[in-house]
N, C-alpha and C positions, 0 to 999 in steps of 0.2 A: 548527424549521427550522435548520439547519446555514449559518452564514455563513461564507464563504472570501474572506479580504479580503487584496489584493494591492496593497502601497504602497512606493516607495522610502522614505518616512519611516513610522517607526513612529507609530502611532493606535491608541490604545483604544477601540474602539468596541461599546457595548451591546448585548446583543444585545435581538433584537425580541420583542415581546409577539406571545404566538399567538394575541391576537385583534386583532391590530393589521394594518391594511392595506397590501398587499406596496409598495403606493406612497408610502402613507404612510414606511415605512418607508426607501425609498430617497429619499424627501425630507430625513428625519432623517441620513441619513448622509453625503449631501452636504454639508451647513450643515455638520455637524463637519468635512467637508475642507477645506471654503472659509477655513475657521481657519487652514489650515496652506500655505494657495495651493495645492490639489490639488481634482480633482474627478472623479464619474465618468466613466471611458471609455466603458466596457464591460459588462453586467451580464446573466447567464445565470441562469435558473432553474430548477432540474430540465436544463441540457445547452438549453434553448432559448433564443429571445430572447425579452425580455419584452414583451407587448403593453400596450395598455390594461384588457384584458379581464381578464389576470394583477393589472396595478397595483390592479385594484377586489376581487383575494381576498384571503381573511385569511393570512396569514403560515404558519399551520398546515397550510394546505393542501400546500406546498408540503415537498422535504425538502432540499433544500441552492441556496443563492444565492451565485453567483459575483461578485467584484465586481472591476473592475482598474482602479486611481486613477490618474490623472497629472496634470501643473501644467496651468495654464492656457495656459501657454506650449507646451509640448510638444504640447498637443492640436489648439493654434493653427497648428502647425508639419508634422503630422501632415495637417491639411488643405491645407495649402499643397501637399506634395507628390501628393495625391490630382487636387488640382486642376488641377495643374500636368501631371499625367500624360493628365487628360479632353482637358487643351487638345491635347497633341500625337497623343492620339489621332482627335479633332473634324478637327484640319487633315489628316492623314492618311487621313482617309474621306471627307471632302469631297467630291473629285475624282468616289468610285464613288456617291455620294449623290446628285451632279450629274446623271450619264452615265443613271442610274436614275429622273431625275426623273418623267418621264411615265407609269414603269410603275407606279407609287407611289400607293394611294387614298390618299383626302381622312384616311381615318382613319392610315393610315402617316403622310401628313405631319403631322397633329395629334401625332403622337405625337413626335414628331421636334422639332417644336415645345416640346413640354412638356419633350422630354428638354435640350433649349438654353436652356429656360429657368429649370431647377435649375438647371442648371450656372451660369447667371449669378447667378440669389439665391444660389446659395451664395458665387459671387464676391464679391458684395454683404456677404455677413456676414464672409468672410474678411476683406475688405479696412478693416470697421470693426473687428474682432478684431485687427488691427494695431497701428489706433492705441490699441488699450486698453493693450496691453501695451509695445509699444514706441515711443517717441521716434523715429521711421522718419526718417532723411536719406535719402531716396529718390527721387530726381526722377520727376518724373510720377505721381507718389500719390494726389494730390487728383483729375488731370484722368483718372486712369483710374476712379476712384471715380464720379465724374460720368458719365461711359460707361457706367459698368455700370449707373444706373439709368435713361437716357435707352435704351440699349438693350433694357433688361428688358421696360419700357415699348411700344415697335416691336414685337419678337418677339409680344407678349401681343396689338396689335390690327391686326398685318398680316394680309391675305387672301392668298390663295394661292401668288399670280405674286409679289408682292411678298416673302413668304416666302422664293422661292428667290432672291433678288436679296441678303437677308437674309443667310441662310447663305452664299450667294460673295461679297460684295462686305464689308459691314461687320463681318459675323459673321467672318471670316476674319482682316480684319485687326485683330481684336479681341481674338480666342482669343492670335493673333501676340504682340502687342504684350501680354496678361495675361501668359503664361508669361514673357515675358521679364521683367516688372516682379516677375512672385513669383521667379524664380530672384537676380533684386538683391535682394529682400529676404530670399533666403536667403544670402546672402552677406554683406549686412550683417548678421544675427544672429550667423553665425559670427563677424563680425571685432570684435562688439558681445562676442562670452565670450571673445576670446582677448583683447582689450584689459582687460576685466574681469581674465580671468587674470593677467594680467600686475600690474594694479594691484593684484589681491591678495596677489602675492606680493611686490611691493614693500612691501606695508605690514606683513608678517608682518617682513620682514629689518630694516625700520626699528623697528620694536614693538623685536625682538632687542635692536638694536644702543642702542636707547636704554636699556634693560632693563640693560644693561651699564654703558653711561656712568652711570648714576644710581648705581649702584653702586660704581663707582668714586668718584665724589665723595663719597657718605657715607664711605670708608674713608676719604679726604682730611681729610674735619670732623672723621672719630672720630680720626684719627692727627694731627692740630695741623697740618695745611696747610692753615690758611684761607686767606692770602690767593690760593692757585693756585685752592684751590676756590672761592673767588666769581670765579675772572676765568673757569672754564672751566662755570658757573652760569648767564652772560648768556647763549653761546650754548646752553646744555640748554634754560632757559625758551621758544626762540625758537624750538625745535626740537619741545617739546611743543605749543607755539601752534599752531604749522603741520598739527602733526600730527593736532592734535583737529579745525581746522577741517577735516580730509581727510577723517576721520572721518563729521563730523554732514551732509558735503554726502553720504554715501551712499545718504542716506531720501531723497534726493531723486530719484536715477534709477533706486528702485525694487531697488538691488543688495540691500538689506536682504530683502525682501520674497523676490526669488525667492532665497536661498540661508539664511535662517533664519527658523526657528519664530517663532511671537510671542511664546513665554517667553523664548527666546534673545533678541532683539531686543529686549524690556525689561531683562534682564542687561546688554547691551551699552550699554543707554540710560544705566543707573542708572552702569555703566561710567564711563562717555561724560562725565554730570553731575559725579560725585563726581572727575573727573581736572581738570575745569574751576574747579572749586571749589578741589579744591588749590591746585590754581595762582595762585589770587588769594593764597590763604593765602600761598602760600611769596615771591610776590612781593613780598607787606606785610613777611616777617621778613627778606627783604635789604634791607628798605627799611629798616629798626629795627637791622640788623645785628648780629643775633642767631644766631648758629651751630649753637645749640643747638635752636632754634625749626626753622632751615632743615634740618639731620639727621633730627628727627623727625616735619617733615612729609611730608620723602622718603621714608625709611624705611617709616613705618606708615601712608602716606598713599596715596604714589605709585604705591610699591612693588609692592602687594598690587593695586589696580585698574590698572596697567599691566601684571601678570602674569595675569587674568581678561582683559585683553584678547587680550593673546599667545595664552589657551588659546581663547577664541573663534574668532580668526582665523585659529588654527594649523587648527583641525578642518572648516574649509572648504577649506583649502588640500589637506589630507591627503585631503577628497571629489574635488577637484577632480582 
């Protein structure tokens, strides 16, 4: 079986044993994307979609499997706009759903029923899909979360009459007020990458700029102006300080994760370590005021893991 595998990041992925189970197989190839923050969208077999029926043949049966990857964010984001479209289409048909109540069997409105109430478990998964991914400053977050399964709940054991009271009265203002809360939270995702943008590009110019100044001081030490280079020393140390701790808070909102690999993200770690560790060095040999000590910890210390960083950060900024 021929696999056609579609990713913005590249992935090596094995191909399948031909007596290995087509599910199995899309099982295996998941776990390998979850490595890199991506997962399947999409997956076509032979031009069809795959069932259950397919997941339980062997591999061989088949002659080519399509596969299309994206982040977990992106797919998160993907649904928002789906959802976001049901609702305005929900309030938009209301009115003629209304008008048509009575000509409608019990099995029309069951169905009508069912179709309100994916739409709210999906709300439901969407809206815990949020806070996985995102730190959401979003007002109204939690109490629309709460809605959606107090609602879910109503839809699934109302009777008839009740139903249509359902779909106009609470269901209405529900759909309302969902679309509006997924349209802020796409608006804070946006203003969440362009502030990200922004801070990445700050911290490529400042990588630059210190990249520079360090260099300048060691020609200072190698050319016999120490004492300029220990006075223009205090502020480079204060200036690396700062700039590691910018650094290491970025595992924490997750910026690491959606925009590098997890081998990049150990380079950057080991980066990250060995710049921290300098730095005690070099601030022990201006303690000892040793010039020779302080050139060569810059030099073949700083140097080298402050320019692995520049090229880390440069090539997010060059994706971005």
């Amino acid at each position: 079986m021929k696999v056609t595998f579609s990713s913005e990041q590249p992935l090596e992925i094995e191909a399948p044993d031909p007596e290995q189970k087509l599910g199995d197989y899309i099982d295996f190839v998941n776990k390998k994307l979850s490595d890199v923050n991506r997962f399947i969208f999409s997956a076509e077999v032979d031009g069809e979609q795959i069932t259950e029926e397919r997941c339980r043949q062997k591999c061989d049966s088949f002659e080519e499997l399509k596969l299309e990857a994206r982040s977990f964010e992106e797919m998160t984001i993907d649904t928002i706009g789906r959802l976001g479209a049901y609702c305005q289409e929900y309030l938009a048909k209301l009115p003629q759903v209304i008008d048509e109540w009575k000509k409608k069997s019990d099995e029309e409105k069951n169905a009508l029923r069912r179709q309100v109430l994916e739409a709210i478990n999906l709300a439901g998964k969407v809206l815990d899909s949020i806070d996985d991914f995102l730190d959401v400053a979003v007002e109204e977050h939690d109490t629309i979360k709460s809605r959606t399964e107090k609602l879910a709940g109503q839809f699934r054991e109302a009777g008839r009459e009740e139903l249509k009271s359902l779909l106009t009265e609470q269901g209405s203002e529900y759909f309302s007020e969902l679309f509006d809360h997924l349209r802020a939270v796409l608006d804070y995702v946006d203003g969440q990458k362009d502030a990200e943008s922004d801070q990445l590009s700050r911290l490529g110019r400042q990588l630059d700029e210190l990249h520079e100044e360090l260099t300048n001081l060691i020609n200072k030490f190698q050319g016999g102006d120490i004492a300029d280079a220990y006075d223009q020393l205090t502020d480079r140390a204060t200036e690396i300080d700062e700039l590691l701790a910018v650094i290491g808070g970025l595992d924490k909102t997750g910026f690491l994760k959606r925009n590098f690999t997890p081998e990049t993200q150990d380079e950057l770690s080991q980066a990250h370590t060995e710049l921290h560790r300098g730095l005690t060095e070099l601030l022990q040999a201006v303690e000892e005021r040793d010039p020779i000590m302080v050139c060569d910890i810059l030099e073949y210390e700083f140097l080298p893991y402050l320019e692995s960083l520049q090229k880390l950060f440069g090539s997010v900024d060059e994706a971005e």
